[in-house]
NUFILUM-400483 format. One record per residue (C-alpha): residue in one letter; x, y, z. Coordinates in steps of 0.001 Angstrom, whole numbers, plus 500000, padded with zeros to 6 digits. Layout:
// residues N
AXYZ...
END
This chain:
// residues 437
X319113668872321272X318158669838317795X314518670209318456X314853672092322023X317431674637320133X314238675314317502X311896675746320294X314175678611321617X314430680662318232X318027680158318028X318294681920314900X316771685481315768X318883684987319166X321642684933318271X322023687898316259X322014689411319842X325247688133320802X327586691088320752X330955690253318282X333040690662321793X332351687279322325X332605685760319525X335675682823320374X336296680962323335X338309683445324970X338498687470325006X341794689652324122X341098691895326676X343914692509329281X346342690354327470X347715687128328996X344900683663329181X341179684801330086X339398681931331412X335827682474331406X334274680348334024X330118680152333805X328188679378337002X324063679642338251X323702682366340074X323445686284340070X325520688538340524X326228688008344481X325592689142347607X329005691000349499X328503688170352603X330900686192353756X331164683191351275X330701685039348163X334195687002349613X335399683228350512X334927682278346938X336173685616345238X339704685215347364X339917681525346339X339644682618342755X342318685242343595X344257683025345173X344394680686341315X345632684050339514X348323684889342041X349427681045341683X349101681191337628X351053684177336488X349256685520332606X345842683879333613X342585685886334327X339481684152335454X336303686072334301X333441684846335863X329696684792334988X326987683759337118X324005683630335147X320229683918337040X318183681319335917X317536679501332880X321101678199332941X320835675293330681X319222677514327781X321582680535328024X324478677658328006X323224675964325026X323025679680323358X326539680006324256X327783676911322091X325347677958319419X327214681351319247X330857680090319310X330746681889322806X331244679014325438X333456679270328529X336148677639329288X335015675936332395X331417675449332654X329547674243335790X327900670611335028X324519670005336808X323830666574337244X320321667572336865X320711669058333294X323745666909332224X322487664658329764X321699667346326837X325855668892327505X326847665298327850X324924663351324851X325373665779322290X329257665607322032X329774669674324094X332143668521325834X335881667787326120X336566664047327219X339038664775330299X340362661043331033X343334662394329101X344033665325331046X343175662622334236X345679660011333154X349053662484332498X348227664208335803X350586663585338653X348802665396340775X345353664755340298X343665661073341600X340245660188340621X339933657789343607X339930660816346062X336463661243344824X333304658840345361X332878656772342143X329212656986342585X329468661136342197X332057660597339586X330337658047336975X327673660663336448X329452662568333898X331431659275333130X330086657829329304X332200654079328702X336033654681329498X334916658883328895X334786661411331948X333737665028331151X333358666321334316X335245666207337437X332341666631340655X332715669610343110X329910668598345557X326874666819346409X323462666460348215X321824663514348681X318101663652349348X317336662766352912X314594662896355732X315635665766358244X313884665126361674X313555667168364784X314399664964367781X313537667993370142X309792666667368932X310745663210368851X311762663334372585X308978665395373685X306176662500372114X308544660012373578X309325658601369695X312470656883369135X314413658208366733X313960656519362739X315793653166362351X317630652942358982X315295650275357610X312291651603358579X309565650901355849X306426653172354617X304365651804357469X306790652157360591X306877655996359070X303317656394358994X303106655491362356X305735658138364027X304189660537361584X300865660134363616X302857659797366750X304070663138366100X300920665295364806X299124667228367294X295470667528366515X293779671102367428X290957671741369740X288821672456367683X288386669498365419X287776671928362551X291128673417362417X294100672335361205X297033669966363667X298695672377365536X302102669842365015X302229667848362074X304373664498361761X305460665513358059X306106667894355949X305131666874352108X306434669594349289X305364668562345509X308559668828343906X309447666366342185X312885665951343003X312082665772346527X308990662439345872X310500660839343124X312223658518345697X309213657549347338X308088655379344079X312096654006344238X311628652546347520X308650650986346772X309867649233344067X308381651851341251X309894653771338685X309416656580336381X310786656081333247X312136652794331030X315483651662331751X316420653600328559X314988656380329665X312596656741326504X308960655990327690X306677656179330713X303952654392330311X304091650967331992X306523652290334413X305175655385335778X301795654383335765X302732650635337018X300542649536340458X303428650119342837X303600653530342205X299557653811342496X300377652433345470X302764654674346700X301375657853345561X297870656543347460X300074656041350596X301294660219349873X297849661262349189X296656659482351887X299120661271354408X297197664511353459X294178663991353287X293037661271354351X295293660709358262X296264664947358066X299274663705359273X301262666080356601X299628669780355584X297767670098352326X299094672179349582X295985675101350237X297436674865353949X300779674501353277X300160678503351296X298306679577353633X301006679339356085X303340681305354182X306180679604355810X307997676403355709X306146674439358988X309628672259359926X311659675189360111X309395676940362517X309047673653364807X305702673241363874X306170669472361979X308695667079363118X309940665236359660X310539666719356087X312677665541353169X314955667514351435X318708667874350519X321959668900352265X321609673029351372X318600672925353880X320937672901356695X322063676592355656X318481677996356312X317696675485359622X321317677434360871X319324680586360518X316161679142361571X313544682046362805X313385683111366387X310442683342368598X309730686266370784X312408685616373505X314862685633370774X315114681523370889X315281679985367454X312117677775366678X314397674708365649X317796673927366935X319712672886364218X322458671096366220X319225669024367415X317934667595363834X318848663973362404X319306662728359269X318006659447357876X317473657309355120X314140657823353368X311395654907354202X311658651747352565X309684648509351346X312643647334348786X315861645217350535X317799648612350517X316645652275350687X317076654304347606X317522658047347063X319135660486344564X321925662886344866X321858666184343196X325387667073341681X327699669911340578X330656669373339217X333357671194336474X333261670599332839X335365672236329823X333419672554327025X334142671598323471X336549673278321539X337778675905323786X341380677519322984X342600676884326517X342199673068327558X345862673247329363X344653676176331529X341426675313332180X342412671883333649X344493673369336021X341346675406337108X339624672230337511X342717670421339106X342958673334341549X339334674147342437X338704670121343063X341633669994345280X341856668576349169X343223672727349836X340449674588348421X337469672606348674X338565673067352689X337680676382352436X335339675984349928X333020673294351153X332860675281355030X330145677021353280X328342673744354542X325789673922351477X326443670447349904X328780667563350755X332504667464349324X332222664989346407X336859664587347963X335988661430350100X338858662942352363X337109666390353193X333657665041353496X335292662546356395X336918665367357940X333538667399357650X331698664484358960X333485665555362983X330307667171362819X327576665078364159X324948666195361387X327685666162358579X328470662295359772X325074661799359127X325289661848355626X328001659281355092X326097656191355021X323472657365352775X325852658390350037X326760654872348835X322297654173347973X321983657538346167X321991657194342318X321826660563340358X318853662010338486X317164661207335269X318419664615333950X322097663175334235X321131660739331132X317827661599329822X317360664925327839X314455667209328409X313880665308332036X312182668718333034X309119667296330751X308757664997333593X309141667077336739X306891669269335069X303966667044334173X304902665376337749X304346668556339940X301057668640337949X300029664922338242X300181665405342391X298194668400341993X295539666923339889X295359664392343085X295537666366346078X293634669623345206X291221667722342482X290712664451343969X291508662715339968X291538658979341381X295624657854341598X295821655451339031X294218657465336339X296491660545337182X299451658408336971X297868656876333482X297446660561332265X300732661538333225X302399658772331400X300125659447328416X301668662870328689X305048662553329247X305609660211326079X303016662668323695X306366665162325413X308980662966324834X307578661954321344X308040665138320332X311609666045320689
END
């Protein structure tokens, strides 16, 4: 963490912070101030943002003397955080990405809460899937209890499927039985010089949403310690995979190419124009409000997509599962209080209400089943158990990777650079990166 803190100036920054917040807590008001940071702006007045504001009402009324203060801060979360311990000016409860985890978790910010876990009555760890949990879990410590979940998963439109007369993905289908649907499904144009009126797939390069591809093709990206890519990145199953992507642009067209992709100016699945994508849970929110054509039908019924496993040539499919959960961070004056913020926002009652919102999936294994009475929601359930979390949960400065990734894909698909000697670059890259922290 030392070297990323020097690469943001901490010194000149933070002679910024105002002496208000110097401590863990504030005077103001009198009673317990619980400062509780979050991503996010300031809010929109819509319906969950008042959900969540009553629910946080709902903990003062029920703790007489404590005042939550919340602060949702837009972008560059991790940064602003680590400016915040710098300063002496972290929250009480912080919001954990499993994403960014590893640089909070590795470099001792954090309160161990196994204690707090193990003289609680009313809390039970086993409510919670141990997959979800052990991501913030470091030998016999835990220092963060999850809130919710998405797993990365393939979204398909059966109204397309049905109309090409496709059956629907099989949970072991491998990279080839995909290709094939994926041609099944693309509807060439008229004129052979413009682009498929349908596509079968959707590809987006971001990282987060390919990195399983090289996973279930027996690939990786980093060393099992997390410290080097070269001879894992660039290793021939993932040339192999990553020719297989590139090969779904540009060479079949079954999937839009990044140029055509912008020149769209829209997301092609969620107009009904391509019949497969992958991405995570939180898409469902934005397929709900799909756009409407000019009868005032929407473009995609949502009640009419599937979920399935991603493709696979390994024994069992693999994906990750992006996290959020609640951590206290080191130090702060009011551990007591702010575990029963944690013990009451992770409970079977609020995450209820809470997880209606439908943007992730309960990490309670009891609301997620009761969720899962919807058909899409049900979906989910069996792909939780092959989903392991992302490199940021254990490696530090991950975004090195995603970053030189999102360029590597580039380099192939709007430069033609030949697959194996992107990859070989990329590695080169990443460890010159990771060398220097």
């Amino acid at each position: 963490m030392k070297s990323f803190l020097r690469a943001l100036g901490i010194a000149a920054a933070v002679a910024f912070f105002p002496a208000a917040f110097s401590g863990c807590d504030s005077p103001d008001e009198g009673g317990v101030v619980l400062r509780l940071t979050n991503w996010g702006g300031a809010g929109e007045d819509n319906d969950y943002d008042r959900l969540v504001k009553d629910l946080y009402r709902r903990f003062e009324r029920d703790h007489p003397g404590v005042r939550l203060k919340i602060e949702n801060i837009p972008g560059e979360y991790v940064p602003k955080m680590l400016l915040n311990f710098v300063a002496g000016t972290q929250p009480e409860v912080m919001v954990l990405d499993a994403s960014s985890a590893a640089v909070f978790v590795n470099n001792g910010l954090l309160t161990d809460l196994r204690p707090f876990v193990e003289s609680d009555p009313e809390f039970d760890l086993s409510d919670f899937y141990p997959n979800v949990v052990d991501i913030a879990r470091r030998g016999d410590k835990l220092y963060a209890i999850p809130i919710d979940f998405t797993p990365m998963v393939v979204y398909y439109n059966k109204d397309l499927f049905d109309k090409a007369g496709v059956p629907y993905p099989d949970p072991n289908w491998t990279f080839a039985e995909f290709f094939e649907i994926a041609q099944k499904l693309t509807i060439p144009a008229k004129d052979p010089g413009l682009p498929p009126v349908q596509y079968g797939f959707v590809f987006t390069n971001w990282m987060p949403a390919w990195v399983m591809w090289l996973w279930n093709n027996g690939g990786d990206v980093l060393s099992p310690d997390g410290s080097k890519a070269t001879g894992y990145l660039d290793s021939d199953p993932n040339v192999e995979t990553l020719t297989f992507l590139r090969d779904l642009v540009k060479r079949h067209k079954v999937a839009p190419s990044l140029s055509e992709m912008q020149a769209m100016g829209a997301d092609p699945f969620v107009h009904g124009k391509a019949a497969m994508v992958v991405m995570g849970h939180w898409a469902l929110t934005g397929y709900k409000n799909a756009p409407k054509d000019s009868s005032g039908k929407p473009l995609i019924d949502w009640e009419r997509l599937g979920v399935a496993h991603l493709p696979h040539n390994t024994p069992e499919p693999n994906t990750v599962f992006y996290e959020a959960g609640l951590a206290i961070p080191k130090d702060c004056k009011h551990p007591e209080e702010a575990w029963k913020f944690i013990r009451y926002w992770t409970s079977a009652e609020v995450q209820r209400v809470y997880n209606s919102s439908g943007i992730a999936v309960s990490a309670r294994k009891d609301i997620s089943r009761e969720r899962a009475a919807d058909p899409i929601e049900a979906q989910f359930l069996p792909i939780v158990p092959s989903a392991r979390p992302p490199y940021g949960s254990r490696v530090e400065s991950y975004e090195i990777v995603e970053n030189v990734g999102r360029s590597m894909i580039d380099s192939i698909l709007n430069n033609d650079v030949p697959v194996r000697e992107a990859l070989r670059r990329a590695a080169s890259r990443i460890d010159r990166e990771f060398a220097k922290r």
